[in-house]
N, C-alpha and C positions, 0 to 999 in steps of 0.2 A: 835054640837061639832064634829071635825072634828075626823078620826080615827087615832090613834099614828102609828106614824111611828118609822119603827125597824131605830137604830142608825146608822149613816156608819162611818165607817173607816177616819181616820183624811188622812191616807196618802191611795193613791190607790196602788194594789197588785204588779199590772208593777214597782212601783216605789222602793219597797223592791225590786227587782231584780235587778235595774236597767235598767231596759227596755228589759230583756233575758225572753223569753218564754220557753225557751228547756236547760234542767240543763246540763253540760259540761260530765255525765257519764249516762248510760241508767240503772242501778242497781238496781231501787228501783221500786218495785210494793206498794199495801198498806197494806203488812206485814211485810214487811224487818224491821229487827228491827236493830235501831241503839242505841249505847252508847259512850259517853264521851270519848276521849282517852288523852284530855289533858284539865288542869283546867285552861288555863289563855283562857281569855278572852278579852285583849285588843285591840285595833285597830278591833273589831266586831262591824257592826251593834245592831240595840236594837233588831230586830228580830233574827238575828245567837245568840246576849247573852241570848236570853230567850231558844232558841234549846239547847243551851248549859247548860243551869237551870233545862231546864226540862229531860234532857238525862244523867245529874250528877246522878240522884236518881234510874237509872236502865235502862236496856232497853226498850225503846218503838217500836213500829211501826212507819211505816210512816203516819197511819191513826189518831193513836192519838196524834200523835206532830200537826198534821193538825188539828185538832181539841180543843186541846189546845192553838194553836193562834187564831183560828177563819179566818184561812185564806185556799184559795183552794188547794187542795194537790197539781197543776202543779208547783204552786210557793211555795209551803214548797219541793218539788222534788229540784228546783236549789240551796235554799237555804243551802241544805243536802249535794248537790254536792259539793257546795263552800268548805261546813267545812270537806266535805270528803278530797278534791283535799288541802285543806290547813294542813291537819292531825290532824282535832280537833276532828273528832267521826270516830268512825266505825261502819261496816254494816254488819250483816249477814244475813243468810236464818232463815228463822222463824222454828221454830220446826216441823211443819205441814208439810211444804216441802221435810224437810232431812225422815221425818218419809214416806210422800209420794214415795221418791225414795227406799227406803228401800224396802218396800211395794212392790212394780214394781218389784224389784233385786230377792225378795223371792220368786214369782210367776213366775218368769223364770227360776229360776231355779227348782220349784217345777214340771214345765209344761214339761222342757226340762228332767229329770226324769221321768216324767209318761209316754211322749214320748219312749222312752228308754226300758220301764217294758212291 
């Protein structure tokens, strides 16, 4: 008996794009988290209306909408861009980022004080 083979994909990843490898905005690492900013959904592909299912119920990452399709984050990156640039979701910094810059700001100013004493 031969060994099972994992399933593929009906359609290939290029072809959800459109044949685009590089998403139209450079914004998203695999924390950026995006949400929903508008509920229709027509004239979307089945892959933008599942981005849009699954970003209705809260913010995600870019890592777990990529994960949630089952497809690689470069082509969940254009896909994001589309619905960014058409104003279906939006994107922010992850919490860990704003909290990282914070972090940096307190020790310069903490450093530029001791300097000072």
């Amino acid at each position: 008996m031969s060994p099972k083979r994992p399933e593929r994909a009906l359609v290939r990843p290029h072809v959800v794009t459109g044949g685009r490898a590089h998403p139209t905005r450079n914004i998203f690492d695999l924390v950026t988290l995006v949400s929903a900013s508008r509920t229709t959904v027509t004239g979307l592909n089945p892959e933008k209306r599942r981005v849009m299912e699954l970003c209705r119920g809260g913010a995600l990452s870019v890592a777990e909408v990529a994960a949630h399709l089952s497809l690689p984050v470069g082509i969940v990156k254009v896909l994001l861009s589309d619905l960014v640039d058409s104003g279906h979701i939006v994107t922010r910094a992850s919490v860990s980022e704003a909290d990282q810059s914070e972090n940096r700001l307190l020790r310069e100013v903490l450093d530029g004080l001791r300097a000072r004493l």
